[in-house]
MDTraj code that builds the backbone (N, CA, C; nanometers):
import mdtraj as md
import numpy as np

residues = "UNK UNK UNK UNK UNK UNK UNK UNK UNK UNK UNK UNK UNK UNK UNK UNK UNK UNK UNK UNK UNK UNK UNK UNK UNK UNK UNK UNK UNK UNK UNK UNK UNK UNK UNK UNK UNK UNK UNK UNK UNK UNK UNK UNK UNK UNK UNK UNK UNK UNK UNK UNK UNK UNK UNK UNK UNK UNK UNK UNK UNK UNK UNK UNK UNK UNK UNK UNK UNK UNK UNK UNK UNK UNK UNK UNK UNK UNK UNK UNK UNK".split()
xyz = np.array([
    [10.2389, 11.2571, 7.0444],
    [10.1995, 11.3884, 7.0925],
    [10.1115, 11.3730, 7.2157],
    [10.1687, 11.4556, 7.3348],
    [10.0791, 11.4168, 7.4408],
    [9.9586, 11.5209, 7.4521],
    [9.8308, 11.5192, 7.5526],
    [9.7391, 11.5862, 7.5004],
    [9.7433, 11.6711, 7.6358],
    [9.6815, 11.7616, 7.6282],
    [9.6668, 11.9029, 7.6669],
    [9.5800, 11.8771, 7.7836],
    [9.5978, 11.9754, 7.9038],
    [9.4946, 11.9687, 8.0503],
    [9.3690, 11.9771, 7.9589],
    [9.2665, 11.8750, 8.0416],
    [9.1313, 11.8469, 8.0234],
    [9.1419, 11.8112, 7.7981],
    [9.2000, 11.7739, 7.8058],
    [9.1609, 11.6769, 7.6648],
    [9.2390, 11.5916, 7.6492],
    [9.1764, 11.5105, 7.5437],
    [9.2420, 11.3377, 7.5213],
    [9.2738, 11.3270, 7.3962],
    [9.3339, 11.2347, 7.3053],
    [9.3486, 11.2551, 7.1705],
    [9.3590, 11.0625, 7.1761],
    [9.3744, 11.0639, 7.0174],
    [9.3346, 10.9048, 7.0229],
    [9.4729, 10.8107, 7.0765],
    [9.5621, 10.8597, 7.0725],
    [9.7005, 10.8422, 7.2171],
    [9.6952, 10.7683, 7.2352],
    [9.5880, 10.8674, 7.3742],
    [9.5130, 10.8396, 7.5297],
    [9.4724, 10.7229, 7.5119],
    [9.3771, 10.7131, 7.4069],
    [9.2833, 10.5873, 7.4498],
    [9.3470, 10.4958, 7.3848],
    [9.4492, 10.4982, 7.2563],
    [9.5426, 10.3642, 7.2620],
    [9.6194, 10.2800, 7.3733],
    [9.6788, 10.3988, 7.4347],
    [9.7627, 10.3524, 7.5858],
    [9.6742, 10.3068, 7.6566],
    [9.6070, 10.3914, 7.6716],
    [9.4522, 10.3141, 7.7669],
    [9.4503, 10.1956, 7.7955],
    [9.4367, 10.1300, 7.6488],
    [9.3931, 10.0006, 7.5703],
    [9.4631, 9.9370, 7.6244],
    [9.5789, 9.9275, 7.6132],
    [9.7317, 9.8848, 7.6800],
    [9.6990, 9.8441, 7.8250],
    [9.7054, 9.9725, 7.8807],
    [9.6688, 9.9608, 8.0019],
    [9.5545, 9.8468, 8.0732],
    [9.4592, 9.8796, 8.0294],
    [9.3227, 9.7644, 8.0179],
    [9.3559, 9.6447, 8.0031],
    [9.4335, 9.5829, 7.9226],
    [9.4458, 9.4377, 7.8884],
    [9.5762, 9.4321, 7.9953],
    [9.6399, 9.4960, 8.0284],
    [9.7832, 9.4039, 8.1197],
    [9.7192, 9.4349, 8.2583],
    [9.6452, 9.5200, 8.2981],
    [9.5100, 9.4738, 8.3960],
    [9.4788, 9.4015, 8.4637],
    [9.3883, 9.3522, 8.2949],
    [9.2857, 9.2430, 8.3086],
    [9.3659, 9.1337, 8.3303],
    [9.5215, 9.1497, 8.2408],
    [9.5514, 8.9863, 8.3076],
    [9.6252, 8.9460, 8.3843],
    [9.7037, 9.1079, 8.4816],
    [9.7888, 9.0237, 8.5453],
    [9.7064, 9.0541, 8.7172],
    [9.5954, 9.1386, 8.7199],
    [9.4793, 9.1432, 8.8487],
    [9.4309, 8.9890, 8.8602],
    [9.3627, 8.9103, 8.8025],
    [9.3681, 8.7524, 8.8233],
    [9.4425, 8.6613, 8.8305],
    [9.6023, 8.6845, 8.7735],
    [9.7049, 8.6153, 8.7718],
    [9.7423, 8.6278, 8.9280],
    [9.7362, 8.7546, 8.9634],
    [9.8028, 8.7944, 9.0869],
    [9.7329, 8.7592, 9.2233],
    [9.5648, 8.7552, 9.1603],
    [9.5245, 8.6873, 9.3030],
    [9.4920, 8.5284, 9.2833],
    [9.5003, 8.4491, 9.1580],
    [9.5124, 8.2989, 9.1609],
    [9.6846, 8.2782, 9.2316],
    [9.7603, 8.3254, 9.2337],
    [9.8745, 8.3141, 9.2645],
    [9.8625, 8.3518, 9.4524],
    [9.7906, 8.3751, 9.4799],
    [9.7837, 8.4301, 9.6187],
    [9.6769, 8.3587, 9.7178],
    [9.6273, 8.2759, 9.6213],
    [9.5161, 8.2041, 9.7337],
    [9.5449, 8.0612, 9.7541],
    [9.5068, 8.0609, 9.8319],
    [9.5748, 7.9344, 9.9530],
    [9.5664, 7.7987, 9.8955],
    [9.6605, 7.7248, 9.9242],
    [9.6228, 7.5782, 9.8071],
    [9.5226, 7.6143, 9.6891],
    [9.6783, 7.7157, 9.6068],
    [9.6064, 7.6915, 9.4207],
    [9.6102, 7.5710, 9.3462],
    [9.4581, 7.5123, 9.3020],
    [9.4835, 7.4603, 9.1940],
    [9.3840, 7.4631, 9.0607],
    [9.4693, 7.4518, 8.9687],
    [9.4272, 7.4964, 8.8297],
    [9.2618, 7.4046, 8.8091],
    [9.2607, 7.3211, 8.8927],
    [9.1128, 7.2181, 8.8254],
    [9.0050, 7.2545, 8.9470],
    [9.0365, 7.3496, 9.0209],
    [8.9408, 7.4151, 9.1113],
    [8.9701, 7.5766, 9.1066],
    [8.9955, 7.5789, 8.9773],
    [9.0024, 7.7484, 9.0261],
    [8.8288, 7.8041, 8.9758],
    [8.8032, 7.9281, 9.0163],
    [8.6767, 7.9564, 9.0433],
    [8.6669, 8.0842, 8.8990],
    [8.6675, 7.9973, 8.7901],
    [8.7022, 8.1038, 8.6994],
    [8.5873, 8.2052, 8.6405],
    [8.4709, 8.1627, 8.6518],
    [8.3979, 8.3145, 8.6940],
    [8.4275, 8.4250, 8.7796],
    [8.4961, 8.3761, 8.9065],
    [8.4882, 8.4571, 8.9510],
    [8.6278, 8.5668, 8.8782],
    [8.7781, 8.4684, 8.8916],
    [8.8756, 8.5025, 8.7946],
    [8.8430, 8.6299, 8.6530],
    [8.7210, 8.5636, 8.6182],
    [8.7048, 8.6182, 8.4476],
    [8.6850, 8.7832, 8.5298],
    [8.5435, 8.7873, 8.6127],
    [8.5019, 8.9073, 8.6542],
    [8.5750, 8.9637, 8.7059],
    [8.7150, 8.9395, 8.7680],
    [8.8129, 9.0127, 8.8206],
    [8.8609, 9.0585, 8.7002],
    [8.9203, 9.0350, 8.6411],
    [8.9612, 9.0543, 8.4819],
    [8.9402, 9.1608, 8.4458],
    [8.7988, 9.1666, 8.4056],
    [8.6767, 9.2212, 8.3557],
    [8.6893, 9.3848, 8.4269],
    [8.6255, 9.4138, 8.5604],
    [8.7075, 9.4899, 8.6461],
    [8.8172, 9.5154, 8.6410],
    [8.9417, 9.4810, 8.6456],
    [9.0836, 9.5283, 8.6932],
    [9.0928, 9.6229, 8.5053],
    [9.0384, 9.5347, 8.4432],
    [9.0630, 9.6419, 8.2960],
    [8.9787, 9.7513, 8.2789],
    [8.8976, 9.7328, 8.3480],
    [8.7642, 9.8425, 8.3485],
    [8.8616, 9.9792, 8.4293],
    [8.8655, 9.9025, 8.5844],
    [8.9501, 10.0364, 8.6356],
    [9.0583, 10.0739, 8.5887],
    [9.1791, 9.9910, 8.5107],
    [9.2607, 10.0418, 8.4530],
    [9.2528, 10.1390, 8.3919],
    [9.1628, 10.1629, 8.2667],
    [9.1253, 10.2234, 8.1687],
    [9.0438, 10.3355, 8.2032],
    [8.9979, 10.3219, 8.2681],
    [8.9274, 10.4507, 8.3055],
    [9.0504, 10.5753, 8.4497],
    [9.1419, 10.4702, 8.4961],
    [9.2544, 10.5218, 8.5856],
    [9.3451, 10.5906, 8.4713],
    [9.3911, 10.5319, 8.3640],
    [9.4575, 10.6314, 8.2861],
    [9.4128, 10.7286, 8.2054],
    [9.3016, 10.7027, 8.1322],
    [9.1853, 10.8218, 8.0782],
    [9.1913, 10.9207, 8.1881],
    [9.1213, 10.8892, 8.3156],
    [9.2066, 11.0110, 8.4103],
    [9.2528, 11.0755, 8.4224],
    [9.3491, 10.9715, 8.3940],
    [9.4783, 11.0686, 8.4957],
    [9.5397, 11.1899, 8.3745],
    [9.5097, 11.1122, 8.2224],
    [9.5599, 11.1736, 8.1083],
    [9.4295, 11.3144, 8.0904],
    [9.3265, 11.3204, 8.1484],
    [9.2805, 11.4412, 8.1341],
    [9.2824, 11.5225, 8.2127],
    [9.3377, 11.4923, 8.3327],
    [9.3747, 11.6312, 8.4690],
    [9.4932, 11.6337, 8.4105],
    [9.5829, 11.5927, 8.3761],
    [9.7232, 11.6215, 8.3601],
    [9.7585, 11.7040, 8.1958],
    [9.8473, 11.7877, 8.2286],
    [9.9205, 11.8410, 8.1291],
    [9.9896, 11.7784, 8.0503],
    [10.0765, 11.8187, 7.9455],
    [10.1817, 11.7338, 7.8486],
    [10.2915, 11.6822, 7.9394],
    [10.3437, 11.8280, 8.0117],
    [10.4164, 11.8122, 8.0855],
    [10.4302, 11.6843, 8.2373],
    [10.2685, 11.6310, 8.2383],
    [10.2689, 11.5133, 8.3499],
    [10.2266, 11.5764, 8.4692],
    [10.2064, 11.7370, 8.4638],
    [10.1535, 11.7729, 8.5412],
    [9.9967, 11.7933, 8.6255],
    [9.9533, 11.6955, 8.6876],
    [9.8348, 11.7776, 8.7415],
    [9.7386, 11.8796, 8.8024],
    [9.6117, 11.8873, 8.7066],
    [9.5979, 12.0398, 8.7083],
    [9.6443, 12.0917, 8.6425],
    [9.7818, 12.0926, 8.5799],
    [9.8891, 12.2262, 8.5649],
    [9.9712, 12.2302, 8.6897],
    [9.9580, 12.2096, 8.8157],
    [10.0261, 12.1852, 8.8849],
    [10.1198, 12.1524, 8.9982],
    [10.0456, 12.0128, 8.9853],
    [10.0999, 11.9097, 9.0817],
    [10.2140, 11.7974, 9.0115],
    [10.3328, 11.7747, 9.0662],
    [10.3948, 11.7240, 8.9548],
    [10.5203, 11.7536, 8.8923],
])
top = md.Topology()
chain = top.add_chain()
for i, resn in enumerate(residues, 1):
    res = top.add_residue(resn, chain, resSeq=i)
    for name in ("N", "CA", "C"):
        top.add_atom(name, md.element.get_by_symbol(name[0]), res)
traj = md.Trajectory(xyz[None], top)
């Protein structure tokens, strides 16, 4: 059941959840994969983790969002969409 302009139901924040963890792991996957001579015994994994950490943070709070301006229908507002 999808939830209604300006409310969330526990759904939302399952998908959320979802959302958050494929994030967290493919925002560090995607920039260890992108920086210049990768290698696994110098990667800088603090910094990695805190990307993580972040990319699930904004995830989760990007679909909580988007799921409370939007209608059942996917519409925002009511309607944009």
């Amino acid at each position: 059941m999808e939830s209604a302009l300006f409310k969330l139901n526990s759904s939302d924040f399952k998908k959320g959840l979802v959302i958050a963890i494929a994030s967290g792991f493919l925002l560090p996957v995607a920039a260890a994969i992108q920086t210049p001579d990768f290698s696994i015994l110098t990667v800088n994994w603090n910094g990695l983790f805190q990307l993580a950490l972040n990319g699930a943070v904004v995830g989760f709070v990007s679909y909580i969002g988007k799921n409370f301006f939007s209608t059942a229908d996917g519409k925002v507002f009511g309607r944009i969409g």
